[in-house]
N, C-alpha and C positions, 0 to 999 in steps of 0.2 A: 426406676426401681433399683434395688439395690444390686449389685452385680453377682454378689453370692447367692442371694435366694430369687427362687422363682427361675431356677435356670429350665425348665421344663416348659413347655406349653401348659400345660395341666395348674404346676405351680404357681405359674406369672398370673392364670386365671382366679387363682385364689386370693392373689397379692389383689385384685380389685377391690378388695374391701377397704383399699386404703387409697384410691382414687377419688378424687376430687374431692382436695382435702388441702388447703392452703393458711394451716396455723402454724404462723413461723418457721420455725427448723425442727417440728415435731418428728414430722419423717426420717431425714438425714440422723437426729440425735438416737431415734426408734432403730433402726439400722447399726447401729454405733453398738447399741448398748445389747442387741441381739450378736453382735460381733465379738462382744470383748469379752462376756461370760456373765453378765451383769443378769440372765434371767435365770436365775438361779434352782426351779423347777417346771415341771410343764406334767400334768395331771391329765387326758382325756379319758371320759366315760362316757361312753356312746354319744349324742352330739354337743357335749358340754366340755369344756377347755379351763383347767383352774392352774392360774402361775403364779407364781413370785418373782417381782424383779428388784434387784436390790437400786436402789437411788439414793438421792442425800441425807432422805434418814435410817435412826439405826436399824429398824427393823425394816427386809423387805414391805415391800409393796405386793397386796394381795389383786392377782386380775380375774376376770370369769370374764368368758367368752361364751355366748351361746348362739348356735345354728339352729336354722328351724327344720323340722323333720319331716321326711316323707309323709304320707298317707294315703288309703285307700280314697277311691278308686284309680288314681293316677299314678299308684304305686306300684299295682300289677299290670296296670297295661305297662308302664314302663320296663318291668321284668320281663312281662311276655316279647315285648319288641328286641328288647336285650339278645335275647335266646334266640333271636334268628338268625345273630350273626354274630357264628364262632369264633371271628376275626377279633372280635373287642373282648370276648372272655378271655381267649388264648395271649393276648399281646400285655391285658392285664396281669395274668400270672410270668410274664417277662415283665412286671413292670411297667407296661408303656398302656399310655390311655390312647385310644383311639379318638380320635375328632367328631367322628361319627356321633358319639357318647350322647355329645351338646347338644344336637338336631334329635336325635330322639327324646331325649328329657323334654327338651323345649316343646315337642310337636304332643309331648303329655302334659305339658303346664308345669313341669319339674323346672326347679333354679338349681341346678348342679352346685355352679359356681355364683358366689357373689357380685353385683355389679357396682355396691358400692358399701361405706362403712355399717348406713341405716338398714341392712339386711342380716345383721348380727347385730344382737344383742350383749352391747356389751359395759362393764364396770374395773373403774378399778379405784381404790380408797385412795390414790395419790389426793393432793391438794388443784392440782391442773383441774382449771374450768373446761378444758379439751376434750370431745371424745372423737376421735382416737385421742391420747394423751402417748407420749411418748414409751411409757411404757405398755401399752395394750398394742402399739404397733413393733414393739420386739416381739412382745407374746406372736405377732402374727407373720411376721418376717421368720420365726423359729417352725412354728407349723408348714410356713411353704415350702421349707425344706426338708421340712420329712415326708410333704406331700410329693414332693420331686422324687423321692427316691419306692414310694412308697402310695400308689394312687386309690388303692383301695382304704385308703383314709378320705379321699374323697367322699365316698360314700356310708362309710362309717361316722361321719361326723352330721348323717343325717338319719341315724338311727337307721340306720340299713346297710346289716349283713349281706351281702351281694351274693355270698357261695350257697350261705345258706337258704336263698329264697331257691336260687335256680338247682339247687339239689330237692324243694320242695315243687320241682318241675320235675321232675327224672332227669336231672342232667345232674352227670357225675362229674364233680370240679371239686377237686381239694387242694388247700392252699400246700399242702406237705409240699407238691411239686414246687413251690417257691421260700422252702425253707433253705438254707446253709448248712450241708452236710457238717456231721459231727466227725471229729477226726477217727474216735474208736469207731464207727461203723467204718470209716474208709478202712481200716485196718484188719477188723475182726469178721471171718464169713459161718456163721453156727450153723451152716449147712455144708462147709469144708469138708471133704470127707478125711478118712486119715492119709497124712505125708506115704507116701508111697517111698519104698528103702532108697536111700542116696549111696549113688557108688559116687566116691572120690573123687573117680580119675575125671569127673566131670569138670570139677571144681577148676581144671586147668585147660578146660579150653580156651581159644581162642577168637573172641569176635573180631571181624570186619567192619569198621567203621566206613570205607569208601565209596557206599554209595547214598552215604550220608551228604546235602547237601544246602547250602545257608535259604534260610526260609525266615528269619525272621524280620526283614522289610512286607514282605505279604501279610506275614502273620499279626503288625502293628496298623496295617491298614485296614484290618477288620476291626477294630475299634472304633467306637462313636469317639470324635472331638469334644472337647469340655464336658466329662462325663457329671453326673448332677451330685455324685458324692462326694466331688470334688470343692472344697472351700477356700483353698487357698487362690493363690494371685493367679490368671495365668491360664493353660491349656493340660491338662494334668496328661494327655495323651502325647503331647509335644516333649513333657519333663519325663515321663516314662519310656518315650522312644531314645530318647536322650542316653539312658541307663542301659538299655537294653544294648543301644548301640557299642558303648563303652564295655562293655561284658563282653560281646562277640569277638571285639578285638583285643582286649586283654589274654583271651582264651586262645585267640589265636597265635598272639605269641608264645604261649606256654606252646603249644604243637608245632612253632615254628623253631622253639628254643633259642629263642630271645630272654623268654624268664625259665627258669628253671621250675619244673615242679616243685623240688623241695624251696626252693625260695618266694613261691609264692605265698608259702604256709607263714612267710617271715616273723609275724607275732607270738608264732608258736612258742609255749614255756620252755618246753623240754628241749633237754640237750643230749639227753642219752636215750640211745634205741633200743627200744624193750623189744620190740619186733626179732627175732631170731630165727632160725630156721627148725625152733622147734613150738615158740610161741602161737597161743589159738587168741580169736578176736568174737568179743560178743558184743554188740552196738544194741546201747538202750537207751531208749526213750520214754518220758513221762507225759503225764496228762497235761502240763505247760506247754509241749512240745521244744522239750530241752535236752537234749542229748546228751550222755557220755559212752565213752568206749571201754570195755576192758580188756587188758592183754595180758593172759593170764589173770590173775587174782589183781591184778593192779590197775587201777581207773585212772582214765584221762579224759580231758576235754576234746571236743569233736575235732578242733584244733590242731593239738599235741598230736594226734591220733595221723590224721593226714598228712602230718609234717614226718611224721616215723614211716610212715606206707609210702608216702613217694618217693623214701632213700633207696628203696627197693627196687632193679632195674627189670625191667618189663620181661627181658630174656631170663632170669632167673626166678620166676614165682615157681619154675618146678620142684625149688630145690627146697620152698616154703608149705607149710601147712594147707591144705585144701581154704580153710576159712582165708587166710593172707592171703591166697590168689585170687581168691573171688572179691575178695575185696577192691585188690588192686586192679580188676579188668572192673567193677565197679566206678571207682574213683577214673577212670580211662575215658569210659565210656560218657560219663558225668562232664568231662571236660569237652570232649567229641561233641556232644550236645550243645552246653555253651558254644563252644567255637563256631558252631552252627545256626544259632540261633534259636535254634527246635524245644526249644519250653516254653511252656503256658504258663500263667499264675491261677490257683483258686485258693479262695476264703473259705476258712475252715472253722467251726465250734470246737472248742476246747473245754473242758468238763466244767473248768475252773468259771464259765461263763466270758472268758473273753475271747475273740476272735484272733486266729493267726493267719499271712499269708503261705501255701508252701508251695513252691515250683515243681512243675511236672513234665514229665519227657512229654512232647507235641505230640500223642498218640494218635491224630489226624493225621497223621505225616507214615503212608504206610511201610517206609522203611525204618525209621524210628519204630513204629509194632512191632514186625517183625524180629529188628534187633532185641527187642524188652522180652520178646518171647521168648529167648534164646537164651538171656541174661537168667530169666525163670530157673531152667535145667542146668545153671553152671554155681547156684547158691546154694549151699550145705543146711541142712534145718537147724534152727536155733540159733542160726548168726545173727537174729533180728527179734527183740524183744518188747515188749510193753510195759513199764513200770507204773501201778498205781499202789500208792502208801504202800511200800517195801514189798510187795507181790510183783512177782514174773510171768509174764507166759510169753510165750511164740508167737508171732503173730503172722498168723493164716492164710491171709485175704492177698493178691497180689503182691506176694513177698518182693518180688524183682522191681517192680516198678512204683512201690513204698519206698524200700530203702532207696532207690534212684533218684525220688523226691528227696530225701533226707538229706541226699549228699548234695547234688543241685541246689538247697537253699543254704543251703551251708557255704558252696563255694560261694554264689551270688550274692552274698553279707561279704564275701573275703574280698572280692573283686571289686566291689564297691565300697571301702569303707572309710569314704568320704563321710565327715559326718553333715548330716543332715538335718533340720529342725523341722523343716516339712514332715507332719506326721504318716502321710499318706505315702511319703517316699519312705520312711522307716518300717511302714508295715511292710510294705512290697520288698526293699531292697537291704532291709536291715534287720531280719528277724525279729520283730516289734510286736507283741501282744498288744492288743487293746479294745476293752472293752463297749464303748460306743454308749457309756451310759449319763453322760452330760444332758440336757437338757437340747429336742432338736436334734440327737446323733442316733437318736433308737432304729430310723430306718438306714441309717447310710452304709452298715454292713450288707444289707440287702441287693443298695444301689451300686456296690462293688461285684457283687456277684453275677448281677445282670450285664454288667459293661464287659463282664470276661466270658457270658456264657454260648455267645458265637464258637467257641473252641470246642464245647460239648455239644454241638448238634448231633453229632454221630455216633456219640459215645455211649447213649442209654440203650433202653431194648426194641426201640425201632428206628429203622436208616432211613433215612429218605433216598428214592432215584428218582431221577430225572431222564425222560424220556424224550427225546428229539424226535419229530418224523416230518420229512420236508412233504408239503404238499406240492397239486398242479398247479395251481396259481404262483407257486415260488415264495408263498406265506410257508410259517414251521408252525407247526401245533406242539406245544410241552404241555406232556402229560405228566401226573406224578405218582411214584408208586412207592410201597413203604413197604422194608423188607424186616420182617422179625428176627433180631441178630440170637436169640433165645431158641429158634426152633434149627431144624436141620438145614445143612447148608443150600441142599438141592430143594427147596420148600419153596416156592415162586409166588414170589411178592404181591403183595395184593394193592388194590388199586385206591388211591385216594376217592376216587368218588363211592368205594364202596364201605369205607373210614367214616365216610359223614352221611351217607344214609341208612346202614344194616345195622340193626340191631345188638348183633353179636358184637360191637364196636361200642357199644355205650360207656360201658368203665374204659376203656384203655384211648377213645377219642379223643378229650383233650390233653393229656401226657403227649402224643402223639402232633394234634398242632401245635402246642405249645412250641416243640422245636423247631414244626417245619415254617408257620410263620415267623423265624427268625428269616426265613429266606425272603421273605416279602421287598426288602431293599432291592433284592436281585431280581425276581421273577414278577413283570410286570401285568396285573390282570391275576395274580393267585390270592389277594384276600377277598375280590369278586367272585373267583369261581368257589373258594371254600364256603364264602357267604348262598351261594346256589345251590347249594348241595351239588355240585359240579355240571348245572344245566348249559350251562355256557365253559364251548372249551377253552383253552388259555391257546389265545394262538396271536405270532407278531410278524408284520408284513417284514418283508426280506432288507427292508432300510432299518426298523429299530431292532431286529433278531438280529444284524453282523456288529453292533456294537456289542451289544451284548454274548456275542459268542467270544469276541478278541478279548473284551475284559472284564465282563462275570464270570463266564465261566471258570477259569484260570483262579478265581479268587474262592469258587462253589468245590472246584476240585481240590482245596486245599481244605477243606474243612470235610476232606474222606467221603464224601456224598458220589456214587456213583453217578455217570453221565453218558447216557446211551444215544450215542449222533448216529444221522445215518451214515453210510458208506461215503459218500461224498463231501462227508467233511470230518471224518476221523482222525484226517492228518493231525490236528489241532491237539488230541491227546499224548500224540505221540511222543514228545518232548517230557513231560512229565515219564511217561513209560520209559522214553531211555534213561 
């Protein structure tokens, strides 16, 4: 099979429709011409597939693909068996299909997946005596990659809504949790209340960067290898460690002063510093997510802008406007990170309908928190704007650690600006909109969001902990308990087995596993016990618990998830704590 599609299990199962199938170089040519842009539409309506592929004549070539569809009775038994195990809902809304999936269809007489071409019905008006014919096997090389990125097309293309039958159980599953936040909701909070008065003298304090420290080899090792939205040549997590690496130490020379801050900005237009000790700075951004700065009445590129802020030496922001100092421990602080490693990437909606990457402080990382929180109290209101068709407002939501991203993706386009033809390296590394609306790319914005969303486990409104308690036998039993970061601090966590069997948990239980079956890689035995409604404890004999304590945990405490050892093996935190 071709080495672009079908990178998923799920996927490659789809691609059997084109097994055992030995008409000349239909396959190879079929792969080619899904490759090169040649299918030039892709239509689905519930389990029906209509494309166009363009070939030797002038007018494309019309395909239809048709799947056969579920039906009662072995439609709700297959719902009903679905439903007992939250592990294949929850890993679906990350995207991932569970294995398990196949044996229960199969054990209802369900065909999930195809076993060969004569299980799809299919046409296409080319002149080829073939079916498949070269171009019905693009149309289907394009499908398995949206199937990769995207598994609940599995079942959609069998006339079966999956959320919808099992919300017609009582089970509360909305796909929203696997949407791609829009940028203006990251931005704007309409339950803010109002700015509380800003004194100045804030505007010039002083953060501490030093107990800032490099994390971003840990932070590239929770990423899946050959991630599925990935198309070009290669390992896209090998070419993005690659980048990340390259940033850390470019950053690091700027804090070594190897490169000068102002020279880093070297493309910068301007040559004259508007910046003065009396000038103010209002940074805005539009619904593109396209920055400019102005100083005073006068506009500049986000650029020009950094290249004027870093003539200004760090011991003199006293002598500068409260907005210029905040800025410039901004842009500090911006580089402190890079030089560290300590940003994450997420994929973001933009109004205009296309997708942009923007880099964020590693809020896992709880001295990076802390820092961002500080950064909060030392920003003046209205240094940070929204522009939609010539309207301004402030924007509300996380001022400190918005503009933080702003500037972070801004330096990381400067630090990188190799150019690159790799798309997926331009979205990430080179501030690149793109929309995903080629035929075949509708899921792979999705399939980006999933490869990065390890970084947010911690970060919605409920945390997962982990509970250690060694027994007599010298077996550990891990328990897990989920702490609501929305309620009062001292509110004591409640229990995952009471997540999957109380009632009072129905709406908020799978939001909830959704995140914490991310840890499934780590925690061996917790998609059994969330499948038991916690009948069986998670417990691992003292040979597979000391691997796992030297190097999951270490990867589990990165990602901000507390970890409660007993007394005798505490030490193991301790390193992080100093």
């Amino acid at each position: 099979m071709a080495s672009h599609f079908g990178k998923t299990w799920w996927g490659e199962q789809f691609l059997n429709s084109l097994a055992n199938i030995d008409y000349s170089n239909r396959l190879p040519r079929g792969s080619s011409y899904a490759r090169n842009g040649s299918v030039t539409k892709i239509s689905i309506v519930e389990n029906r597939i209509n494309a166009k592929v363009a070939g030797s004549q002038p007018r494309p070539y019309n395909v239809d693909i048709i799947l056969p569809p579920f039906f009662d009775p072995e439609l709700s038994l297959f719902i009903q068996n679905l439903a007992k195990k939250p592990t294949i809902i929850s890993k679906l809304l990350n995207r991932e299909l569970d294995p398990e999936v196949l044996q229960i269809a199969e054990n209802m007489g369900l065909k999930v997946f195809p076993k060969q071409w004569t299980d799809f019905k299919m046409q296409c008006n080319c002149p080829d005596w073939a079916v498949p014919c070269k171009h019905l096997a693009a149309v289907i090389y394009k499908v398995s990659a949206e199937i990769d990125n995207n598994p609940f097309l599995v079942f959609d293309l069998h006339k079966l809504d999956l959320i919808a039958e099992l919300n017609k159980l009582g089970i509360f599953v909305s796909k929203s949790t696997t949407e791609i936040p829009k940028i203006i909701d990251l931005y704007f909070d309409a339950k803010q209340k109002k700015a509380k008065p800003f004194d100045d003298e804030n505007a010039y304090q002083k953060l501490s960067f030093a107990k800032l420290s490099p994390i971003h080899e840990p932070l590239i090792t929770l990423l899946a290898a050959f991630p599925a939205f990935y198309h070009g040549n290669g390992d896209f997590k090998e070419k993005y460690a690659t980048k990340i690496i390259r940033t850390v130490k470019n950053a690091q020379k700027v804090l070594q002063g190897k490169i000068s801050l102002e020279n880093l900005f070297i493309k910068a237009k301007t040559t004259q510093q508007n910046i003065n000790h009396y000038a103010t700075e209002t940074i805005i951004i539009d619904e593109t997510y396209r920055s400019k700065v102005y100083v005073n009445a006068k506009a500049f590129s986000f650029i020009d802008f950094l290249k004027q802020i870093a003539q200004i030496n760090a011991s003199q922001t006293v002598n500068y406007q409260p907005s210029t100092a905040a800025l410039h421990t901004v842009l500090n602080f911006a580089i402190h990170l890079l030089a560290n490693g300590a940003v994450v990437p997420q994929i973001v909606a933009l109004p205009d309908k296309n997708f942009s990457i923007r880099w964020l402080p590693a809020m896992l990382s709880k001295e990076v928190k802390n820092t961002v929180e500080k950064l909060e109290s030392i920003l003046p209101p209205n240094v940070f704007l929204w522009d939609q068709q010539g309207k301004q407002k402030p924007i509300n939501n996380q001022q400190a650690f918005n503009l933080l991203s702003l500037f972070l993706t801004e330096l990381i386009a400067i630090l990188n600006d190799e150019a690159d033809a790799d798309l997926f390296l331009k979205l990430f590394f080179q501030k690149q909109n793109y929309g995903f609306l080629k035929p075949g790319e509708e899921a792979l914005s999705g399939g980006i969001m999933a490869w990065t969303q390890k970084y947010f486990i911690a970060q919605g409104n409920y945390k997962p902990q982990i509970v250690v308690e060694e027994l007599l036998n010298d077996d550990f039993k891990i328990a897990i308990a989920i702490k609501d970061t929305t309620a009062d601090n001292l509110a004591t966590p409640f229990s995952l087995k009471d997540v999957l069997a109380k009632q009072k948990f129905e709406k908020t239980r799978y939001p909830i596993l959704q995140s914490l079956t991310q840890l499934s890689s780590f925690i061996g035995g917790l998609d059994d016990y969330i499948n038991t409604e916690g009948a069986a404890d998670i417990v691992m004999t003292n040979e597979v618990f000391t691997p796992f304590l030297m190097e999951m945990i270490p990867a589990i405490q990165l990602l901000d998830i507390d970890i409660l050892l007993p007394k005798s093996l505490q030490y193991i935190l301790k390193p992080k704590a100093s």
